[in-house]
C-alpha positions in Angstrom: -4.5 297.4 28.5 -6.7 295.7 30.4 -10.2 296.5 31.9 -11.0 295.9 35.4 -14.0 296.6 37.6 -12.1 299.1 39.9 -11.7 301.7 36.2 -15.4 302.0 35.7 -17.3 304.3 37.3 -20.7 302.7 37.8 -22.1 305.8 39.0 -22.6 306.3 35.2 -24.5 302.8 35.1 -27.2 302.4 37.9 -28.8 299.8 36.3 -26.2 297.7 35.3 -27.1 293.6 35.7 -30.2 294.6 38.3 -32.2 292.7 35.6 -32.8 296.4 33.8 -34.8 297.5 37.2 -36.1 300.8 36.7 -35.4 301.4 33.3 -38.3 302.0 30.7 -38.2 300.1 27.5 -41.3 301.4 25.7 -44.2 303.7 26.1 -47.4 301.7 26.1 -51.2 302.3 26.5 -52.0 298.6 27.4 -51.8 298.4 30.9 -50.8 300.6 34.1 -48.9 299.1 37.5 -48.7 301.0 40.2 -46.4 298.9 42.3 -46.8 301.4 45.9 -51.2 301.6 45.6 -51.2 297.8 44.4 -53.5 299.1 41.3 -53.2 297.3 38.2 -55.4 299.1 34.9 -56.0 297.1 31.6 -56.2 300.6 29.0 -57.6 302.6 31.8 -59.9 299.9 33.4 -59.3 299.3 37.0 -58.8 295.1 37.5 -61.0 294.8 40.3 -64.0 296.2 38.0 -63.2 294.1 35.1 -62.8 291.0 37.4 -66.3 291.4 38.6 -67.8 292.8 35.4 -66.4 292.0 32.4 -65.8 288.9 30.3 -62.4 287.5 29.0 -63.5 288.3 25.2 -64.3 292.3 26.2 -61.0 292.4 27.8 -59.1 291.3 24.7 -60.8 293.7 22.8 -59.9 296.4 25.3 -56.1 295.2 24.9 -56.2 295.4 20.9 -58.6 298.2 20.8 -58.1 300.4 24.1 -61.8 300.7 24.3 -64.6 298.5 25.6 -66.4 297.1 22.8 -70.6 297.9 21.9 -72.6 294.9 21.9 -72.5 295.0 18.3 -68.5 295.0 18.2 -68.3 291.8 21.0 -70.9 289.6 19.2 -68.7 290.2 15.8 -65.1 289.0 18.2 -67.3 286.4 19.6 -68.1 285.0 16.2 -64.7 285.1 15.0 -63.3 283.5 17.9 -65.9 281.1 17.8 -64.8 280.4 14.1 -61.2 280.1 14.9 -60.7 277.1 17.4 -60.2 274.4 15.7 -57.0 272.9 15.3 -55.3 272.2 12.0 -54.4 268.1 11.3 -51.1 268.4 11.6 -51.4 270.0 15.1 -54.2 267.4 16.5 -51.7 264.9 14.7 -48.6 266.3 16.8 -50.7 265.8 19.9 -51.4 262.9 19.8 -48.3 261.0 19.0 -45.5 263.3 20.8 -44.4 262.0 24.3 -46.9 262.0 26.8 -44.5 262.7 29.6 -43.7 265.9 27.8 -43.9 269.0 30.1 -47.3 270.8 28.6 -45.6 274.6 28.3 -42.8 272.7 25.9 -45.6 271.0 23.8 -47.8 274.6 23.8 -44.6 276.3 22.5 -43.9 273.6 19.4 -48.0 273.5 18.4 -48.4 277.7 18.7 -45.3 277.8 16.4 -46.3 275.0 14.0 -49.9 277.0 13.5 -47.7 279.3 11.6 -47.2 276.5 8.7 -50.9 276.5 8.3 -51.8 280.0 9.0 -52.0 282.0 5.6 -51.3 285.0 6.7 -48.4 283.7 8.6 -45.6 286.1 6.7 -47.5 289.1 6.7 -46.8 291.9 9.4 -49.4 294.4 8.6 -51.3 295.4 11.3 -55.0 294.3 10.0 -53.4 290.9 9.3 -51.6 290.6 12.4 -55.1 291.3 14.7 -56.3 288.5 12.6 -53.9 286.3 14.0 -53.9 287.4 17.2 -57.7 286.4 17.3 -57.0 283.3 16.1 -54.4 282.4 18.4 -56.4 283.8 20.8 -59.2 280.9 20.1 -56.6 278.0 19.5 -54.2 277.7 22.4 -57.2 276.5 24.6 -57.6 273.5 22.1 -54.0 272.9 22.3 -54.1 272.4 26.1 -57.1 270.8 26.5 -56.1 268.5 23.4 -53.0 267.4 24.8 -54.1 267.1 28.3 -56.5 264.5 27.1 -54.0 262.8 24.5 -51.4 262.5 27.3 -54.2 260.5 29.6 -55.6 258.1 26.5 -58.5 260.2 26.3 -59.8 261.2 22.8 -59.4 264.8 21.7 -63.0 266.6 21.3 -63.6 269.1 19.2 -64.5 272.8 20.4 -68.4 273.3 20.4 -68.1 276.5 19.1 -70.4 278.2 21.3 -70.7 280.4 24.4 -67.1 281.8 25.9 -63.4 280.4 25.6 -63.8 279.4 29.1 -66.6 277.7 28.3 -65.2 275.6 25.4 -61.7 275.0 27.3 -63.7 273.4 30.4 -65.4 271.3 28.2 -62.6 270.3 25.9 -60.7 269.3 28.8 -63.0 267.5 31.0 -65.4 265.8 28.3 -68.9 267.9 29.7 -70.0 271.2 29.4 -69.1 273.4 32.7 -71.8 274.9 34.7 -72.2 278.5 35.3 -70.3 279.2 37.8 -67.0 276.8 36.4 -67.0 278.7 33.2 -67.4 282.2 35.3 -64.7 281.2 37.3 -62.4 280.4 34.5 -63.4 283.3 32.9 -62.7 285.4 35.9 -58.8 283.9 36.0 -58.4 284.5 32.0 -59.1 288.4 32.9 -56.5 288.6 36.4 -54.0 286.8 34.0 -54.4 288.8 30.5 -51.7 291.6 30.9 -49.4 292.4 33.1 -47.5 295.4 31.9 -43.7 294.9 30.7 -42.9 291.9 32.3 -40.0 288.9 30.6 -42.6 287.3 28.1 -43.9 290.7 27.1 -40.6 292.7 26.8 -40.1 289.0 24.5 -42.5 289.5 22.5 -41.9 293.1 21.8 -38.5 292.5 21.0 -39.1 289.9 18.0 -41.7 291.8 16.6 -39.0 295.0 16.7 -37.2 292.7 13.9 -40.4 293.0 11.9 -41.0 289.2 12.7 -44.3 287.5 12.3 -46.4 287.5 15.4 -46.5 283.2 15.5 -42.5 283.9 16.4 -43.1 286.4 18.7 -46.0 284.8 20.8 -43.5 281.4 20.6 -41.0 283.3 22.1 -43.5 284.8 24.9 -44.3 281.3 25.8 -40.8 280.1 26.0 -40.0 282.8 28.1 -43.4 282.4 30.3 -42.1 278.4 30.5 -38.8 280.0 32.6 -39.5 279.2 36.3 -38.4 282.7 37.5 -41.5 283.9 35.6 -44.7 281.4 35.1 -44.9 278.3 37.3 -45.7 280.1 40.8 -48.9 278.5 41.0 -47.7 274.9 40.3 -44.9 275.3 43.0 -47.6 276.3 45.2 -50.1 273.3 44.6 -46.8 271.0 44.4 -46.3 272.4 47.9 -49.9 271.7 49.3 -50.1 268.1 47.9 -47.1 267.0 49.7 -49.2 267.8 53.1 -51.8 266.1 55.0 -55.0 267.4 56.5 -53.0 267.2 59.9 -50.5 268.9 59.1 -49.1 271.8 61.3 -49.2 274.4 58.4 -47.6 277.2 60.6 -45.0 275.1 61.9 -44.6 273.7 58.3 -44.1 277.1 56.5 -41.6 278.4 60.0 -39.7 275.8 59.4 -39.1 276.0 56.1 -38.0 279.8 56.7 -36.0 278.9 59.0 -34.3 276.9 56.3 -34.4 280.3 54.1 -36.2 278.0 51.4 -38.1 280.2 49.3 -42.6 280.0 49.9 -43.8 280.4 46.1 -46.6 283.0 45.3 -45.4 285.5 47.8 -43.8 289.2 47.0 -43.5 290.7 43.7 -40.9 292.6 41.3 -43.3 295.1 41.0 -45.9 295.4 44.0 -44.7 296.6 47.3 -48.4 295.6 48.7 -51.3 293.1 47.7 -51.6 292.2 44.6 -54.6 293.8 43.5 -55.4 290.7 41.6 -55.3 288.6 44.5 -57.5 290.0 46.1 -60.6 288.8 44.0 -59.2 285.3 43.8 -58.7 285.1 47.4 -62.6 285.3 47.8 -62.9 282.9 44.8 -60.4 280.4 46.5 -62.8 280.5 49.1 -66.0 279.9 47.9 -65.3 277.0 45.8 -62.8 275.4 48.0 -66.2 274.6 50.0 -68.5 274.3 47.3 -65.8 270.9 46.4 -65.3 269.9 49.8 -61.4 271.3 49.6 -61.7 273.8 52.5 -58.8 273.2 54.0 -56.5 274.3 51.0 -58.4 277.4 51.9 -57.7 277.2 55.2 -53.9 276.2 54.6 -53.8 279.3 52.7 -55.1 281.7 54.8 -52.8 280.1 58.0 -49.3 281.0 55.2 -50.8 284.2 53.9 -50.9 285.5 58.3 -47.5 283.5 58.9 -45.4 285.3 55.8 -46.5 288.8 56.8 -46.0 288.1 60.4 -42.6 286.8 59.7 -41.7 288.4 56.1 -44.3 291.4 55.8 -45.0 290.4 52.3 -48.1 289.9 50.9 -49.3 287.0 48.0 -49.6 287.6 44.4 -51.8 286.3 42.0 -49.8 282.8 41.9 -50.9 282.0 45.2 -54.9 282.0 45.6 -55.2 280.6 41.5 -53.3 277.4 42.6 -56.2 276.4 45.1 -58.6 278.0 42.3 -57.1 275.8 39.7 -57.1 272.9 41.8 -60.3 273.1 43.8 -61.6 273.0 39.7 -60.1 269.3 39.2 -56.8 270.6 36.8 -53.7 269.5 37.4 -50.8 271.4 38.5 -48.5 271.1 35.4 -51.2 272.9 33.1 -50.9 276.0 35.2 -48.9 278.3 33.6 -50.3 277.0 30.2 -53.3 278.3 31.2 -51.2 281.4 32.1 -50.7 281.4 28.4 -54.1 281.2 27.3 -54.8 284.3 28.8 -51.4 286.4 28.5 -52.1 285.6 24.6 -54.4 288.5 24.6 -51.8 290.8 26.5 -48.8 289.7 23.9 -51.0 289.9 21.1 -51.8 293.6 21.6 -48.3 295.0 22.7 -47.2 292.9 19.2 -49.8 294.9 17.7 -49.0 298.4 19.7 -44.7 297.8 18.8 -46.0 297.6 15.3 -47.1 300.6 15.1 -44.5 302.5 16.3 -41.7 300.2 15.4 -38.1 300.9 15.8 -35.5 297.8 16.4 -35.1 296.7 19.8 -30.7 297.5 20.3 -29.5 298.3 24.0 -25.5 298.4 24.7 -23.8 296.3 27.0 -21.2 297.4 29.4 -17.7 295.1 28.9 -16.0 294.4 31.5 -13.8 292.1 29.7 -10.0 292.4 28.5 -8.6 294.5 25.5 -5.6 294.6 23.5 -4.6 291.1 24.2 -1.3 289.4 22.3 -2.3 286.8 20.5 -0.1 283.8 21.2 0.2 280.8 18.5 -1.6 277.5 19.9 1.8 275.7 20.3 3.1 278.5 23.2 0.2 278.1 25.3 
């Protein structure tokens, strides 16, 4: 017998390789999307108000905890994030001698997995020892980035000061000098828009390992390796890539036409999820535009702003958050590579807590597959075929 396309009856299968579009995986309380309003909620918190509001370290405790933290609770995180960013040897040792043309999101993925050798905890899966974790991988990615960033350029890697916020300590761990206010606000701000992001590749990754009952180092490894993917993180870096090949006389409209004209695809516009703005594009839009002229960069603004009227004129779709953070990122002095690392320094927060949330309601992670292959096949000895 044999099975063709024509004998199933995909009525029965409306989902079938669309990517699972439409079908829901899990229940969660982490985070709500809705795609048609262009509202995004972190445990019941509006983005907009957590942007302008919050800090990076309240939001992680709203993703573990799903409730905002009293001052008592966030000095006690602080503290233990504090405590938690250094590196272990081996992992400042594996910075500094692996190759320094190595794509950052590869080397992130090898030094989150090797913290596991010197972690512990690292085999157990109970829930208190797994928030543990969570905070301190939380508080060492950062020192990862920044550490290689600065091995790869023959700079020396510093040590985390241990004080104020993670954006605080990142700036300064990559750049050499303590940030100002309103640098370590505005990282802050893009650790928050970046956190979660409902059940998106990386995340329905990370649920999946820990549905094996595997340790949360293996499932935030295989977040980040699924983040690395171009189809998910990396937006932002195709955008700046795109910008740097420009001049300042460039004819950005004609620029963007033409390459539409080509049908090649403009990165950090449309979204699987949002049919309108992406609610946390909005806030970084103004941010893209205040320090693109507090640095003399305004016309990356500019150039943005001339794309974002061209693709809804000509595509009527809207940017995401991809598209303002590249100017943010850049207008800061960080390169385009480290992008979606930095993507991973915040979605840490969002992976950690849907680890923590399949943990507690665990069942194995089995969907079917529809085969469309042959059956019942003769088998025929190698020397008659």
């Amino acid at each position: 017998m044999t099975t063709t396309e024509k004998e199933i009856d995909y009525s029965q299968y409306p989902y079938v390789d669309k990517g699972l579009e439409g079908i829901v995986a899990f229940s969660s309380r982490k985070s709500l999307i809705d795609g048609a309003k262009g509202e995004l909620y972190y445990a019941g918190y509006d983005i907009d108000s957590l942007a302008r509001h919050s800090t990076f370290e309240e939001v992680c405790f709203l993703l573990w905890n799903e409730r905002l933290p009293n001052k008592a609770e966030l000095h006690e995180l602080n503290e233990k994030l504090r405590s938690e960013r250094d590196l272990p040897e081996v992992v400042l040792n594996y910075l500094k001698s692996v190759n320094k043309d190595s794509e950052p999101m590869a080397v992130l993925r090898t030094a989150t997995s090797m913290l596991a050798d010197e972690d512990p905890e690292s085999a157990d899966t109970s829930s208190e020892a797994s928030l543990r974790k969570a905070i301190r991988l939380t508080a060492k990615l950062p020192a990862i980035i920044a550490g290689f960033d600065r091995s790869r350029n023959g700079k020396e890697i510093l040590s985390p000061l241990k004080k104020n916020s993670i954006a605080f300590d990142f700036l300064y761990m990559l750049n050499g000098e303590e940030p100002g206010e309103n640098a370590e606000r505005t990282m802050d701000v893009l650790l928050i828009t970046h956190a979660e992001h409902g059940m998106n590749a990386s995340t329905f990754t990370c649920r999946s390992i820990c549905a094996t009952m595997s340790d949360i180092h293996s499932a935030v490894t295989g977040a980040i390796g699924s983040l690395k993917g171009p189809l998910h993180g990396g937006a932002n870096t195709a955008v700046m890539n795109m910008l740097k090949e420009l001049d300042k006389d460039t004819d950005i409209v004609a620029f963007i036409k033409g390459k539409l004209e080509r049908k090649e695809k403009i990165m950090g516009f449309g979204h699987r999820v949002y049919k309108t703005y992406d609610p946390r594009a909005k806030f970084l839009r103004t941010m893209a535009k205040d320090l693109a002229s507090e640095v003399d960069m305004e016309y990356l603004y500019e150039w943005s702003e001339s794309i974002v009227k061209v693709m809804k004129e000509e595509k009527n779709i809207d940017p995401n958050v991809d598209f303002f953070s590249a100017t943010v990122y850049y207008s800061m002095g960080i390169q385009p590579d480290l992008y979606t690392t930095i993507f991973s320094m915040a979605r840490v927060s969002g992976w950690t807590a849907h680890y923590l949330e399949q943990l507690s309601k665990n069942r194995l992670i089995r969907p079917r597959v529809l085969y469309l292959g042959n059956e019942n096949l003769e088998y025929v000895p190698i020397d008659e075929r």
